[in-house]
C-alpha positions, -999 to 999 in steps of 0.1 A, spaced: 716 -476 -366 715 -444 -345 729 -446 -312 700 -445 -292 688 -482 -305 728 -495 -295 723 -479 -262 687 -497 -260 706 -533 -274 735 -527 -255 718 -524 -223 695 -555 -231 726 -575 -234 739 -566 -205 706 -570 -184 708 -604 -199 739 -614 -187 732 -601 -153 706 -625 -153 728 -655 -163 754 -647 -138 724 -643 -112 714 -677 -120 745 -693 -122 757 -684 -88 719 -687 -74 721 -728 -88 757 -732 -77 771 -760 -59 786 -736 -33 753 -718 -22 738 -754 -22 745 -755 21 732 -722 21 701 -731 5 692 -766 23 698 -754 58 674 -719 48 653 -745 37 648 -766 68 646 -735 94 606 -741 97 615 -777 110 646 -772 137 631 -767 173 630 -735 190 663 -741 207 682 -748 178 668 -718 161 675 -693 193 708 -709 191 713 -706 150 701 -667 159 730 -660 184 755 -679 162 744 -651 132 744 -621 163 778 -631 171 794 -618 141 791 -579 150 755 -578 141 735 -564 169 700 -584 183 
């Protein structure tokens, strides 16, 4: 084995794993809020969306 194809395995190992941690943290119970609250944006009136805007502009993030 020349060390071009363990480069080549190496990095398709670690490409792999990238994935699983990807996953992992994407199906996690902690970004579970996240997810469910992106999910029901389309439904909240305009209000509450103006007002969920401001809340995310009030952390230093200009409008």
């Amino acid at each position: 084995m020349d060390w071009v194809t363990f480069g080549r395995s190496l990095f398709t190992v670690v490409c792999f794993a990238f994935f699983i941690l990807v996953l992992i943290i994407a199906y996690s119970k902690r970004s579970k809020n996240r997810y469910e609250e992106a999910a029901n944006l389309p439904f909240l009136d305009d209000d509450k969306v103006q007002e969920a805007q401001q809340d995310m502009a009030s952390n230093g993030a200009r409008k």
